[in-house]
N, C-alpha and C positions, 0 to 999 in steps of 0.2 A: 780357748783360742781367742773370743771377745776381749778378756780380761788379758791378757798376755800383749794383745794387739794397741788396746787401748794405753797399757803401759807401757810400751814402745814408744809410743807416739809422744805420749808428757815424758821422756825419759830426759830430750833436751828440749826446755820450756823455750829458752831460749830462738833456735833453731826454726821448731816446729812454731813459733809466733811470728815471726820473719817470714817464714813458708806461707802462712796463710793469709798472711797481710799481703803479699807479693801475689798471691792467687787473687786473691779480693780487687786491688789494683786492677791487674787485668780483666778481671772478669767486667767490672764495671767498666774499663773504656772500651772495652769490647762492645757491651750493650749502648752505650755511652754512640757509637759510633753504626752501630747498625740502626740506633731510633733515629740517626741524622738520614740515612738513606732512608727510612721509612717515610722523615717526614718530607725530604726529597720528592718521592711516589706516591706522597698524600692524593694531589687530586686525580691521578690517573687509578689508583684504588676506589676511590671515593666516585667516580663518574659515571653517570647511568647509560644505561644500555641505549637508551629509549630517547636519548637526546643527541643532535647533530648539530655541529658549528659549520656554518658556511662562510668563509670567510675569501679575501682575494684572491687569487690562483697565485700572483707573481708573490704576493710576501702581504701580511697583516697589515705594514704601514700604512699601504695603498689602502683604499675606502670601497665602498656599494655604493649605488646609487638607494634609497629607499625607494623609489619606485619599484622596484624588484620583489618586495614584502605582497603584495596581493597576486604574485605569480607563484611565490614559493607557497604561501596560501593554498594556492588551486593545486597543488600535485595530490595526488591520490596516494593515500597512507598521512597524510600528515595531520595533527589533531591539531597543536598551537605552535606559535610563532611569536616569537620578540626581536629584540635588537638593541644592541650595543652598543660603544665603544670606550674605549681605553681613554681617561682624561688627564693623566698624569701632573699632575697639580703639587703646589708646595704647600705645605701646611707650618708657618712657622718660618723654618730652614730649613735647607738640603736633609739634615738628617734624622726630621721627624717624617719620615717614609712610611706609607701604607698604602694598598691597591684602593683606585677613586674608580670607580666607571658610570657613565653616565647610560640607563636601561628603558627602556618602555616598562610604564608602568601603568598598568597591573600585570601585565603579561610575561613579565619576565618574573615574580617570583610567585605569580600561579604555576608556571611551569618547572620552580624550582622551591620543592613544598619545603627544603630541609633546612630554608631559612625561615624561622618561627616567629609570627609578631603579632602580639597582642592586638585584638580588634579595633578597640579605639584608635590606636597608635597606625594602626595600619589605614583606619579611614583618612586620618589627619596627615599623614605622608602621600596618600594617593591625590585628596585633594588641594594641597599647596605644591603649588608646582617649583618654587622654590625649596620645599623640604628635601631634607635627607633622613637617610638609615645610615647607621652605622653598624656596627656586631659588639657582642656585648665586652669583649674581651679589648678593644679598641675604644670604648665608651671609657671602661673602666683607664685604659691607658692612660689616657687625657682626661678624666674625671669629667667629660660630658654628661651634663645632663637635659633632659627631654626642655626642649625653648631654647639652647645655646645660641647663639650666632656664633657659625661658624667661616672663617674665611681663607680661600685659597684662592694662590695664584696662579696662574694657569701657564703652563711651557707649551704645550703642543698648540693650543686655543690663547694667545697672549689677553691677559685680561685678570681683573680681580672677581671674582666670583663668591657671590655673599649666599648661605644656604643659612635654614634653621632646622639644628635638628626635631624630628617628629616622630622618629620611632628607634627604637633599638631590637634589634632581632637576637633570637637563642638558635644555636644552633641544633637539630632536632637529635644527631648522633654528636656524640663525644668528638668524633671526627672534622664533623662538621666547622667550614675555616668561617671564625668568628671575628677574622680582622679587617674584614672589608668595606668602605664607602659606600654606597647609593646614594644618586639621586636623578633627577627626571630629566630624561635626555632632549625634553622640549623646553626646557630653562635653555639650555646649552645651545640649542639648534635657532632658538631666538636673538641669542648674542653675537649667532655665526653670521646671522641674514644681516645682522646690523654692521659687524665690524668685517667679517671675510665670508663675503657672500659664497666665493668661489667654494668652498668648501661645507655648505648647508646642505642640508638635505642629503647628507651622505653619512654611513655607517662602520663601524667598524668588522660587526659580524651580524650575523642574524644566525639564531639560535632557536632550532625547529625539534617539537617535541614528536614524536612518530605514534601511532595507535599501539604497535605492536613493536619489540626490537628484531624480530625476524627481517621487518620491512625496512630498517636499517640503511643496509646497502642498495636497496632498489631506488628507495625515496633520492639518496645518495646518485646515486647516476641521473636519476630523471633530471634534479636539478643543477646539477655541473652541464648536462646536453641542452638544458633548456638554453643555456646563456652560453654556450661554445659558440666563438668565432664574436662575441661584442665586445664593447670598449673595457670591459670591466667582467674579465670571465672569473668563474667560481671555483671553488675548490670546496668539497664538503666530505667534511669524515665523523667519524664517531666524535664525542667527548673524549675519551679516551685517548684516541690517536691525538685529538688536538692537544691536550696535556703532555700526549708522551713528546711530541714535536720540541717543546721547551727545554721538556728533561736530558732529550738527547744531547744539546746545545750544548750540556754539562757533565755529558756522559766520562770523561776521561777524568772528573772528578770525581765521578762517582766511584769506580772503579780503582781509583786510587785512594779512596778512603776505605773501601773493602778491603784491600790489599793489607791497609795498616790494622787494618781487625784484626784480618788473621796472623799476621808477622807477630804482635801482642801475644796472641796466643801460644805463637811456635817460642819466644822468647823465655814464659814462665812455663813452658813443657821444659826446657833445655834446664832453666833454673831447679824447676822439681824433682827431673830426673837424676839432676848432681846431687840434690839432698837425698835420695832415697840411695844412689850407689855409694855417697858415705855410709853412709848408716849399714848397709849394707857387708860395706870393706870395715867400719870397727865391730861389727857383730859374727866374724865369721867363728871363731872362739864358740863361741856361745851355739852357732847353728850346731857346728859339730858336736857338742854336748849334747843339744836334742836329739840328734841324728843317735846316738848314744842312748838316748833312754826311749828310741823306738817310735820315733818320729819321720813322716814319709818326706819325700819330697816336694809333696804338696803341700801339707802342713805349712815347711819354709814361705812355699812361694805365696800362701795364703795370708801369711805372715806379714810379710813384704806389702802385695795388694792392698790388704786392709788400712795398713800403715797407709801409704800412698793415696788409698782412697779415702780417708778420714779425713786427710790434708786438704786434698781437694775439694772434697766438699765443704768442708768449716769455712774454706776460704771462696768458693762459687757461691754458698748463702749470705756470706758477710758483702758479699759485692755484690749481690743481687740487693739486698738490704738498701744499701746507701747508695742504686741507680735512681730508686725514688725519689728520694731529695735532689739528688744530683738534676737528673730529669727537671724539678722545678726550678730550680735555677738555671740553666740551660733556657729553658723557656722562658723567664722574665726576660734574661738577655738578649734573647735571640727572637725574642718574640717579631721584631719587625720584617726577619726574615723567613722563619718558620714559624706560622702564625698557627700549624697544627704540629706539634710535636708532641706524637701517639706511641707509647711506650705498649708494646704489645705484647700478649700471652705468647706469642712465637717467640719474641726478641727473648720473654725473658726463659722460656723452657730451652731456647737455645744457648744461652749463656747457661743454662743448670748443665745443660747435656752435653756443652764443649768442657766443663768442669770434671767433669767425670771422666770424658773419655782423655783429658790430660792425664788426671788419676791412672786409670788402664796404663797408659802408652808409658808413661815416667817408669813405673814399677816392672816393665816388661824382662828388661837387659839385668837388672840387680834379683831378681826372681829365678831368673835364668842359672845366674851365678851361682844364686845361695841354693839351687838345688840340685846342682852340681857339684857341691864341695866337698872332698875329701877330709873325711875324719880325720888321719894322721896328718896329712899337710896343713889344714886348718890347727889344728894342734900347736905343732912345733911354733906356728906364727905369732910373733909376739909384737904389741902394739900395733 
């Protein structure tokens, strides 16, 4: 039955090469298209338990007062605290884009261990308060290296802003987003007192690491109640929720990129299933012969399967094969936008397993047929 099946399958090289190129295709924009969603959900997968973003109640734009840091300090459950914010700066022009934030340091990446950096590098960024960090995959972008002067313009803070970089960070998981800025949010907060005072002294988020993630939600309430009813009320949720907030934004993109996953799929089921009930409708001759020398109906439809599933898989491996490469160039390109783009054991056991189960479904209706067919009707049929 192996050998029978197998030589079915090369019987049209032709055909069956078309078939599996056309499987491979889809397989790959398939995966092609669920590692874009994945890297979509990079930071809401990647966010820990054990940390909380307090940010403005009405919307991020608005600011904190930093006075508020030795209150969030005092809640009961909370271990460390830092603070933020967004400094959306130009590097170049418009379209050399990467996230800048300006952070209390040390405190923000003691409470965020999964940015890695070398001792030295880490004392020399702590202590120049003009210094930055960059990530390594950003370094290498722009071919920085440790002493660059670096200089950006500043949109939200109007101003030219000169940094030297002093360190480069690795990310501690594979995951870990390797395209981000640093630098000390007291450079920034000094240029504010000089040029717009009105906005000094004020933060974007404050970022609280909790003992336990049980205490989560309590820590959470205490300080949204603490600051209910002032000029500047709080809103604080997990890391998580604060990632997913962004994601939603673009949720009907999301959604619409799944859609196209699967329609890919339903497209080379339709295509596979036409090649196997050919092959199928010229073999009926032939089944009836077997069926003659004592062949079940099983046999046939095993027949069929096998065929179908050989296709499929030659063609699920070959696209699995070339999502890797594919995956790297997607990511040079796209790298300013998805700056983690994580080709994962799911994505890809799920692109094997949609592979297969096209196999199944293609060969269902022509299996059906061929064991069902009538020896003398099959017979008389010619061509």
């Amino acid at each position: 039955m192996i050998k029978l099946t197998w030589r079915n399958t090369l019987r049209h090289p032709l055909r069956a090469s078309l078939t599996v190129l056309g499987m491979a295709v889809a397989i790959l924009a398939f995966c092609l298209l669920r590692t874009v969603v994945a890297a979509w959900y990079a930071g809401v997968a990647n966010a820990s338990p054990s940390r909380l973003v307090t940010r403005n109640a009405i919307s991020l734009m608005f600011r904190l007062p930093l006075a508020y840091l030795p209150k969030i300090q005092a809640v009961a459950g909370v271990k460390a605290v830092a603070y933020g914010s967004w400094f959306g700066g130009v590097y170049i022009d418009e379209r050399h884009f990467f996230p800048q934030f300006s952070v209390s340091v040390p405190a923000y990446f003691e409470i965020y261990p999964e940015y890695q950096l070398p001792a030295a590098q880490k004392m020399a960024f702590f202590q120049d308060r003009r210094a930055c960090a960059a990530g390594r995959q950003l370094a290498a972008r722009y071919r920085w290296k440790l002493g660059d002067a670096i200089i950006l313009k500043g949109r939200i803070f109007p101003g030219e802003y000169r940094f030297i970089l002093r360190a480069i960070y690795n990310g501690r998981e594979p995951t870990t987003d390797e395209g981000r800025f640093f630098f000390n949010w007291e450079y920034l907060n000094e240029a504010l007192k000089k040029d717009m005072p009105a906005q000094a002294d004020q933060v974007s988020w404050f970022l609280v690491e909790v003992a336990r993630p049980e205490l989560a939600a309590a820590v959470a309430s205490q300080i949204d109640a603490m600051f209910k009813n002032s000029l500047a009320e709080t809103l604080t949720e997990t890391e998580a929720s604060f990632f997913q907030g962004f994601v939603s934004m673009t949720e009907a993109i999301l959604i619409a990129i799944q859609v196209v996953s699967w329609v890919v799929i339903g497209v080379i089921l339709v295509v596979l299933a036409n090649t196997m009930a050919m092959s199928a409708r010229e073999r009926q001759g032939e089944y009836a012969v077997l069926k003659t020398m004592g062949f079940r109906p099983r046999h046939l439809a095993g027949l069929i399967f096998g065929e179908s599933l050989l296709l499929a898989l030659a063609g699920g491996l070959v696209g699995l094969t070339l999502t890797f490469p594919a995956v790297l160039v997607f990511k040079s390109q796209l790298g300013q936008y998805f700056r983690v783009f994580p080709l994962t054991r799911l994505t890809l056991g799920l692109g094997l397993g949609v592979a297969l189960a096209v196999g199944v479904l293609a060969a269902l209706l022509p299996a059906w047929r061929a064991s069902r067919v009538g020896i003398a009707a099959a017979l008389r049929k010619v061509g």
